[in-house]
N, C-alpha and C positions, 0 to 999 in steps of 0.2 A: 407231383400229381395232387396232393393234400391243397398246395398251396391253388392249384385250378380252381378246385372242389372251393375252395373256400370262394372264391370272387366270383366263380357263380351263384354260389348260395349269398353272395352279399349282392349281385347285382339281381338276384329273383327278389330279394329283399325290398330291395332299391322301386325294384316295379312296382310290386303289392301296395305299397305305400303311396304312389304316384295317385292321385287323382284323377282316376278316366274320364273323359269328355268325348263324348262318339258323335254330338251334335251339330254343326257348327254355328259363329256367333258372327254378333255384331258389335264392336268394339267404337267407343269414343274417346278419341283423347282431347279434353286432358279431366273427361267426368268421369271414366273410368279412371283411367293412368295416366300422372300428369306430365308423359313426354310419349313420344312416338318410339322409342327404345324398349321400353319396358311394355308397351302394349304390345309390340312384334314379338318378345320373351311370351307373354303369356297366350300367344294366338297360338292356333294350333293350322294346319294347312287348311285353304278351303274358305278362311276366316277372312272379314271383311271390316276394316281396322278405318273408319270414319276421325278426320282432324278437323277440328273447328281453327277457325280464322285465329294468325296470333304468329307472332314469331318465335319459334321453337330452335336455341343454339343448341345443339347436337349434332354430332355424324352417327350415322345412324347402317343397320348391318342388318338386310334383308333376307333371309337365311330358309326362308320357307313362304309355299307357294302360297301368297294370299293376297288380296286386292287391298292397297291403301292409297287413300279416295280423301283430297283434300277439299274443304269448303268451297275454295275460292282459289284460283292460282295468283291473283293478283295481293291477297289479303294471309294465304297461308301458305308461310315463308319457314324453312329447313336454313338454318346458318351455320357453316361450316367454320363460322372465325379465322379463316386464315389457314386449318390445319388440314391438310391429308386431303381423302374425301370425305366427300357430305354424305351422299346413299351412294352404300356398296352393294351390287346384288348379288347374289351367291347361289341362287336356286333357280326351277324353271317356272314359267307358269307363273309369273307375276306380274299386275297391275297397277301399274304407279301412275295416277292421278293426281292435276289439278293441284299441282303446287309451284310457288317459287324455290327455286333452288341456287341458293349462292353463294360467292365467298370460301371458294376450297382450291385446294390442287385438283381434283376431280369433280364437278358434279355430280355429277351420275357412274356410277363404274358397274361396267356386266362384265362380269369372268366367268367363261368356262358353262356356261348356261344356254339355253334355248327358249324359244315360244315368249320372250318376255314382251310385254308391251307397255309403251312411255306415249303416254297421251296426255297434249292438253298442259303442259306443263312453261313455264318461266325457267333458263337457266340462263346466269349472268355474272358475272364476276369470278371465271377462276379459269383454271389455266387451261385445261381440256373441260367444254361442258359437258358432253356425251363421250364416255371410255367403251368400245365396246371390244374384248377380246376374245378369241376362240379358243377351240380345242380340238384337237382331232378326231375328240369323241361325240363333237356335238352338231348337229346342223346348225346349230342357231337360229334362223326364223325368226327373229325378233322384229318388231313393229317399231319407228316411231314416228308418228303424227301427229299434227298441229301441234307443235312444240314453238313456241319464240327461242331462239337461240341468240343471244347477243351480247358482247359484249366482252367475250372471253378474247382468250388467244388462239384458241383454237376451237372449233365449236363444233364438230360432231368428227371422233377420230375412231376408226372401225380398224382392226388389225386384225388380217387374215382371215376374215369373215364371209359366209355365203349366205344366198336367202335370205338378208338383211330390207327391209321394206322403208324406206326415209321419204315420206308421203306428208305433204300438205305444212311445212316446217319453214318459218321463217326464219332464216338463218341471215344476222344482221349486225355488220363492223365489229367482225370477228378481228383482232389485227395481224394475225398471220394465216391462217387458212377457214373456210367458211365449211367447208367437207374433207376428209382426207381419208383415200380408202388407199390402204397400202398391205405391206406387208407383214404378218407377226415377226416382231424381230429377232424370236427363237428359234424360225425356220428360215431356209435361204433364199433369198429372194426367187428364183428361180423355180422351186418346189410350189412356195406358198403365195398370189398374192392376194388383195378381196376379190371374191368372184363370183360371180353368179346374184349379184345385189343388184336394185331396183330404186332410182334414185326417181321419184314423179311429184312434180306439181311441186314446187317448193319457190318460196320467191331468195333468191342468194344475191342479198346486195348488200354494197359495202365495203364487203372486205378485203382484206389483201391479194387473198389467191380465192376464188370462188372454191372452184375444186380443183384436191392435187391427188392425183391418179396413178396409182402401181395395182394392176389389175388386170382382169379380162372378164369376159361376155356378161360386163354390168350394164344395164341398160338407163340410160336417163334420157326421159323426154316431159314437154309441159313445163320444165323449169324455167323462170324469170333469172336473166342474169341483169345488174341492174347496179352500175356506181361501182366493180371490184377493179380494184389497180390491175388486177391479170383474169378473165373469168376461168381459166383451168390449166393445168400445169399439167402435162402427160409425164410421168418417168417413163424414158425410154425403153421397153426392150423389144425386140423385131415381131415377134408371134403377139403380141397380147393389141387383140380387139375388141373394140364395145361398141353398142347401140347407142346411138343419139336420135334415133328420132321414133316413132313408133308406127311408120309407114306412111301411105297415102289414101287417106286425107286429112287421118287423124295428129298428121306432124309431129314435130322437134320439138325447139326452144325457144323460145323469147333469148337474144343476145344484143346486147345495146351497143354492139360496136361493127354489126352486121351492115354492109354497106351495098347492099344490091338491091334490084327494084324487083315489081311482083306486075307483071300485064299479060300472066299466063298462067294456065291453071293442070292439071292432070298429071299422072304416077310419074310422067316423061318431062311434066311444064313446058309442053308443047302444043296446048292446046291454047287458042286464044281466049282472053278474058282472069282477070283476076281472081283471087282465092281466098289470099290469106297467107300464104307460102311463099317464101323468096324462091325467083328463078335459079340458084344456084346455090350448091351446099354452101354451108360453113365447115370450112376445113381446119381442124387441130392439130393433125398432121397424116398419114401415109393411110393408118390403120381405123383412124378415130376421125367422122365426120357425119356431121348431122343432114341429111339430105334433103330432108324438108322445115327449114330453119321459119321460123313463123314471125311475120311481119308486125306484132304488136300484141301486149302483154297479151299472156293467159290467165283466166280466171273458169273456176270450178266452182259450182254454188250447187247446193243442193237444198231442192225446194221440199213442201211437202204439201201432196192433196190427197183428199179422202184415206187417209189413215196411210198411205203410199208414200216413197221419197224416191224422187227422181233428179238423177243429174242434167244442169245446164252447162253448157261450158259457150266460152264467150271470148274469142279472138279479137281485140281491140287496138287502135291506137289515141282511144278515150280513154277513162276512169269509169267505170260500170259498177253500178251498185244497187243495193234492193230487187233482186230477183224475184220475183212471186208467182204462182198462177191462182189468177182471179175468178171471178163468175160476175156477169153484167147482171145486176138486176134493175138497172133500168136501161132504157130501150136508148139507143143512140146511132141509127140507120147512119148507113147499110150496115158497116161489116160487123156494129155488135148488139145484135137481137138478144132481148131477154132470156135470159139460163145460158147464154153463150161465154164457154172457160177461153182463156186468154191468159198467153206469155205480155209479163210488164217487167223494164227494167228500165232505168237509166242511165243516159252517159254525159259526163261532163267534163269539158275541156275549153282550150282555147276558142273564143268566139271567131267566124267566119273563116273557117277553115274544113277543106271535104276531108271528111271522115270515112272507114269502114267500120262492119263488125262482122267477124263470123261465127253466126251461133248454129250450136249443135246442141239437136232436141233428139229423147229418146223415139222413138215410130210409136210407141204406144200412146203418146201426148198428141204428136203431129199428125197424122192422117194424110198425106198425100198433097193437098191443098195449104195454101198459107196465104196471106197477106200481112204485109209490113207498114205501121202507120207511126208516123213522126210527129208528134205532138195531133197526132188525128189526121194527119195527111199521107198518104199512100206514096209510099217510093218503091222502083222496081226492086224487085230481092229475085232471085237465082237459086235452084238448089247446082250444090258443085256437083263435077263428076265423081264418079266413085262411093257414092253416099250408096249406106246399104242398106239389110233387112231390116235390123234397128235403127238406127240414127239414120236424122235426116243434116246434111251441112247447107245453113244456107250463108248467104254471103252478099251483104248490101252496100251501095255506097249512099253517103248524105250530106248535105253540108249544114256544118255545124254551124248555126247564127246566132245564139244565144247561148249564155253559160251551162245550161241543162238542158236538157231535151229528156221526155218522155217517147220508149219506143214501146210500139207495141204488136205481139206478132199474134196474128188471129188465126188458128188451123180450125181443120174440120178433126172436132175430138170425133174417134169411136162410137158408135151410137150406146154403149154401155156406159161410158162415162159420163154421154148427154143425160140420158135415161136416170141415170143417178141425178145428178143434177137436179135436173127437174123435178124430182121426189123431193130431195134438200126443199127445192123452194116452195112446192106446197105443203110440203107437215111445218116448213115456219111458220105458212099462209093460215093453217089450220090453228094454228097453236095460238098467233094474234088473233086470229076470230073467235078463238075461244074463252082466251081473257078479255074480249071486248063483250062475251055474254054474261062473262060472272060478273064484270063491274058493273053490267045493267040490272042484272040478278037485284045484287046488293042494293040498288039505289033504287 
């Protein structure tokens, strides 16, 4: 009991002496602390640990919740030299930004943690890039988005995990699997496999095995499969099913070895007229098939106006790039009258060959009305069936004659967002006429 007595009175000791910090900070390495180790020693939760550009060899042990926010992911690089892993996470609640990460047995390792999220990051060179494992204790929930994945042997390996979110990730010539949600290998297959994860928008090309799957009711749709020697490898067991596509009209996957044609459209593809959507699933096998397999890459872009950010998405079997919405401020009859906002994007491909695209606008951009113009010339455009309260799906065909093309989709905006508009372009009106009175002033 003496001996208690004493190691509490040394650990009340221990406290008193600690330096309290109730505030939290902002941390730079390496002006603070000249590695990313020792700035994570000295953060405290909550804490927001900034790395400037540079290559920083350490593996490094994230052990408490705080956001570390690198300059640059292409310029500030974590080198694991060959050993173990590079970042291990250990806590919940953390944000790992904007780094390169490379050169280890693990990139990234989450054990035993939830809520974490991996954004925006380079991971390359090591044998598993993303480690993500569970625990029975934990939902996990983890994020990770727009991540470049490439290069490893295996590039994002999820063991036993639910609620997992793998959003907007390019996963690229991984040389044995591009995703692999399986099972923790503590528990028996049969108990445990990944479940209840969310695989969207990701382009998986490349690799060996796109995705190798021991699981159930995981949902993937929106993914590019694109150049993998096998796009997905099911482990068999009878009961375990998953989602492939995410209904009608909002579809499946892009799969580059998909071999059926599209000259119908609706939830049955019995309706006449094209979409977007192959007339028949893609099948992986008994339990697992994408029902509405999409005729040409998917692309997500999200724009931004008047302080707002809204998604475009954009079914193609062109290359689509530069999304914007515009405002005409000069006049160019008929369809774009002064103060008139406007969808612009481009598509480029093989010259002299019919094209489609089907783009999905949110109802609060489109209005009801639209017109479709190709370098200024009006092609028919269709809204599909089934488009709903928000989104409108429209769906055009064109023939591609030149290397680029400008398209341009012109709706009837909202009369609030005209109305704004129109304010923008007289308080500019105002503001020029009023530096045209001072410089008369003056002279």
């Amino acid at each position: 009991m003496l001996t208690l007595l004493l190691i509490g009175m040394l650990k009340l000791t221990f406290n008193i002496l600690q330096p309290a910090r109730a505030e939290l900070e902002e941390i730079t390495v390496p002006d603070d602390y000249p590695t990313i180790q020792e700035a994570i020693n000295a953060a405290i939760s909550g804490d927001t640990i900034y790395v400037k550009a540079g290559i920083y060899k350490e593996s490094i042990v994230i052990n408490k919740s705080i956001s570390l926010i690198g300059e640059s992911r292409e310029t500030t690089i974590i080198d694991g030299n060959g050993n173990g892993w590079v970042v291990n996470i250990e806590c919940s609640y953390v944000i790992f930004r904007n780094f390169t990460v490379r050169n280890g047995t693990v990139g990234i390792w989450i054990s035993e943690t939830s809520q974490d999220r991996i954004e925006d990051n380079v991971v390359r060179n090591c044998n598993k890039g993303i480690l993500i494992v569970t625990s029975l204790w934990f939902q996990d929930n983890h994020l990770l988005r727009n991540n470049i994945i490439s290069d490893n042997k295996y590039g994002i390996v999820v063991e036993g995990c639910r609620n997992v979110t793998i959003l907007q990730n390019d996963i690229i010539n991984n040389t044995e699997r591009g995703i692999e949600l399986t099972a923790d290998p503590r528990q028996a297959i049969e108990f445990r496999g990944s479940h209840n994860n969310l695989i969207c928008s990701n382009d998986i090309v490349g690799n060996e095995v796109g995705i190798y799957l021991l699981g159930e009711n995981n949902k993937f749709y929106h993914n590019n499969f694109l150049n993998n020697s096998e796009n997905v490898q099911v482990y068999y067991v009878s009961y375990y099913e998953n989602d492939w596509d995410n209904g009608y009209p909002s579809g499946g996957n892009y799969w580059d070895n998909y071999a059926h044609i599209d000259i119908y459209s609706g939830p049955y593809q019995n309706v006449t007229g094209s979409d977007g959507i192959g007339d028949e699933p893609y099948t992986l096998d008994a339990n697992n098939r994408d029902n509405y397999p999409l005729m040409g890459i998917f692309y997500d872009f999200e724009v931004e106006w008047d302080d707002d950010k809204f998604h475009i998405e954009v079914v193609s079997n062109v290359t689509i790039s530069n999304p914007e919405i515009l405002i005409m401020l000069d006049h160019l009859p008929p369809y774009l009258p002064v103060g008139q906002l406007f969808i612009r994007f481009f598509a480029e491909d093989t010259i002299n060959a019919t094209k489609f695209c089907r783009v999905t606008i949110p109802r609060v951009i489109l209005n009801g009305t639209y017109t479709v113009l190709i370098d200024f010339e009006e092609v028919p455009v269709r809204e599909i069936l089934n488009s709903n309260s928000t989104h409108a799906y429209l769906y055009f065909v064109y023939q591609h004659s030149k290397q680029e093309h400008e398209i341009i989709i012109v709706p009837e905006f909202p009369s609030s967002m005209i109305l704004s508009s129109l304010l923008l372009i007289l308080l500019t009106m105002l503001i020029l006429i009023l530096k045209k009175a001072r410089i008369s002033k003056k002279s």
